[in-house]
N, C-alpha and C positions, 0 to 999 in steps of 0.2 A: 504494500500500500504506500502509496507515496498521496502527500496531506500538502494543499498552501491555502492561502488567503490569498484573493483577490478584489479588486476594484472593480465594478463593472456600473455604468451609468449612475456614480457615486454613491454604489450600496456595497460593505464590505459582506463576505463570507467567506466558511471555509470551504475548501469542494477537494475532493480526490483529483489527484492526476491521470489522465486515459489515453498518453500521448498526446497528441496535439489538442485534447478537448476536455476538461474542467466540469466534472461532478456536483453539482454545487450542494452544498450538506446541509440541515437543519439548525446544525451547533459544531463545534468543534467536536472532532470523532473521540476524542478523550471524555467527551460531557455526554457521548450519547447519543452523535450529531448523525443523522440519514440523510440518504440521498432525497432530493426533493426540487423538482420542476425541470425542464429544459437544460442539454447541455450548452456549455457557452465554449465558444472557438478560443480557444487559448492567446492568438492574438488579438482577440475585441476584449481583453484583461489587462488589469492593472497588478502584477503580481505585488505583496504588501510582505512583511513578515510575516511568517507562516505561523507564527506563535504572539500571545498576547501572556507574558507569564509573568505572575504576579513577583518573582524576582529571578535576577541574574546570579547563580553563583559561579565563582572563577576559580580557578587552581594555579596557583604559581608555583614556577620551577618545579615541573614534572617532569619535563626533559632534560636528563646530564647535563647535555650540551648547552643548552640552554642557558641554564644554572650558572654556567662557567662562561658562559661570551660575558654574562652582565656581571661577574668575578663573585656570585654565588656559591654557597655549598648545598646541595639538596637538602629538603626537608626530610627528616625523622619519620614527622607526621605530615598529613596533604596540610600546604600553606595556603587557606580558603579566603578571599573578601567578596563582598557582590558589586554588584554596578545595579544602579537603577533601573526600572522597569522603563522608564522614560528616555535611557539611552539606545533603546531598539532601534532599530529601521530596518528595513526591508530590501532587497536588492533593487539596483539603479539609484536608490535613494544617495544624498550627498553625506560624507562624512566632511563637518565642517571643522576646520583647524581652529581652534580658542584663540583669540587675543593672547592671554596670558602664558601659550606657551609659545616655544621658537623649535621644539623637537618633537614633533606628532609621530609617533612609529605603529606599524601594523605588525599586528598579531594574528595567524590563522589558525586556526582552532577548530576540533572537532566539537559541536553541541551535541548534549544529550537533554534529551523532551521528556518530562516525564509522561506518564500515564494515569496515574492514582495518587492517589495522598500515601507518604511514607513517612516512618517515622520511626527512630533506634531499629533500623533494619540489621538483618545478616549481606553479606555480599549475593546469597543467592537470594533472598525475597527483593533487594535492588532491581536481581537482573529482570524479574518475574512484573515489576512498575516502570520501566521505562517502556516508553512509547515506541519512539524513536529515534532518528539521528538526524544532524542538521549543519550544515558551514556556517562558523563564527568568525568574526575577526573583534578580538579585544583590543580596541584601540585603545593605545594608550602615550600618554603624555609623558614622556621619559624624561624629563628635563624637570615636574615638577616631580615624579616618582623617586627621584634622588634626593631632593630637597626635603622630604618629609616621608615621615616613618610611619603613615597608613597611605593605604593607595588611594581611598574615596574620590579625591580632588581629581586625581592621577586618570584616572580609570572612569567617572563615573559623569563627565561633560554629555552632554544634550548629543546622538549621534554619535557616539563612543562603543557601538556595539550593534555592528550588521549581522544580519540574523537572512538564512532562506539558503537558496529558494524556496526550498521542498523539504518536508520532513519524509524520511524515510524509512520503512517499519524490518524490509527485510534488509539486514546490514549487520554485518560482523566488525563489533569495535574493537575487538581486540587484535584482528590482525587488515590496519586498515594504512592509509597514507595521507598526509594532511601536505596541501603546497599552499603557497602564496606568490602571487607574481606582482611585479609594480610595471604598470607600462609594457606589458606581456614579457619580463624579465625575471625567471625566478630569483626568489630570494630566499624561500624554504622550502625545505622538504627533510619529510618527516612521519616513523613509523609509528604505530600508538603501541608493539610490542616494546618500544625501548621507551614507555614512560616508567617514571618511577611508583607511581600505584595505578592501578588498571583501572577503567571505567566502573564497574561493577565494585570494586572498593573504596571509590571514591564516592559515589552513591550511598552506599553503606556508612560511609565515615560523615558523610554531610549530615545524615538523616538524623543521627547522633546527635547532632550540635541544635542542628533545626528541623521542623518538617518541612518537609518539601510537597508542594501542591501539584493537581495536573495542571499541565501546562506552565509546569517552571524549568527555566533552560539551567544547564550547568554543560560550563566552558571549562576543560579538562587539560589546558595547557597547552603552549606552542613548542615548535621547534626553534633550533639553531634558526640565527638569519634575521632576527628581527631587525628593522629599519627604518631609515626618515620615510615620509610621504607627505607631499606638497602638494598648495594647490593648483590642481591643473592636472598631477595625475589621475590612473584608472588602478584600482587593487582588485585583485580577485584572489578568492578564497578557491580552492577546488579539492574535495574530497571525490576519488574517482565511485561510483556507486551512490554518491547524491547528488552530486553537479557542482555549479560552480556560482560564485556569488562574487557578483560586481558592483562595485561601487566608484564612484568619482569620488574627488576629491577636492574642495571649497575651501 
């Protein structure tokens, strides 16, 4: 099953993907959502973020590498903050650079959707509430990320967090690939077998701290590569088996 929100004659919905043609749902398939009315031509769509989720969580430094470009040591335990509900957007949508910084860098990231409400889980009742899978990019302001010892400011600006195209339900996160291109130039690439906690542990380990609701995304960390992005560039996120998520740059 593959899941987005679109625009269509400015009414949102969610709809299944059918190839070129748009299912359109009653609710989000997490709340219940059926199919219902007429399909719509995939090109007469405004695709939106595929998720509307009441918070963002993120994972820092899950990748070695990673860890060690920004002169990091892994974490022990997963290193968790969220980014606001309101830094979403949607693919095409602009990611705009803040006044207040001078180093906007992209992050591409695998998301995970949940499905259910979860809460002190094990790693397998985790794996049994996710949804599905989704291309993230955690934008993040690196210049104020140094200057100060939580990420909120850093991480958490209006547009800081592209989300889509599609959610996807058949998909192995454990043995997956995550890239990022700026101006169609890779910048990362990256396995999720070489993160330091696995999807399904880190699910388990959040659930711990907070519940987690359907339709809240959690951003499981980037690879090596992270970088400037200016305005006037194009980033795309591309996880092979969900697609690819583009955005400009403002």
């Amino acid at each position: 099953m593959r899941v987005c929100r679109f625009r269509r004659a400015g009414v949102d919905r969610y709809a299944l993907v059918e190839g070129e043609v748009l299912r359109p749902l009653t609710a989000a398939p997490w709340a219940g959502g059926l199919p219902e009315g007429p399909a719509v031509p995939l090109a007469e769509a405004t695709l939106l973020a595929p998720v509307e989720p009441s918070k963002v969580v993120c994972v820092g430094r899950n990748y070695v590498a990673h860890a060690r470009e920004l002169g990091n040591e892994v974490p022990t335990t997963p290193l968790i903050f969220l980014k606001p509900s309101t830094s979403v957007i949607g693919p095409q949508d602009a990611i705009r650079c803040p006044e207040q910084s001078r180093e906007v860098h992209h992050e591409g990231e695998l998301g995970v959707v949940m499905g259910r409400t979860l809460t002190n889980a094990s790693a397998a009742e985790a794996r049994g509430a996710v949804f599905g899978y989704t291309c993230l990019n955690d934008v993040t302001a690196r210049d104020i990320q140094r200057e100060e010892k939580q990420f909120t400011r850093a991480k958490g600006f209006d547009t800081f967090c592209p989300v889509g195209p599609v959610v996807e339900t058949a998909f192995d996160p454990l043995d997956a690939s995550v890239a990022c291109r700026v101006n169609g130039t890779e910048r990362q690439r990256g396995y999720t077998r070489d993160m330091a906690f696995d999807v399904f542990a880190l699910v388990a380990f959040i659930s711990g701290v907070m519940t987690l609701l359907p339709g809240d995304v959690i951003a499981t960390g980037t690879p090596e590569g992270v970088g400037p992005i200016r305005r006037g560039d194009w980033v795309e996120v591309e996880v092979p088996g969900i697609g690819v998520l583009r955005n400009p740059v403002t």
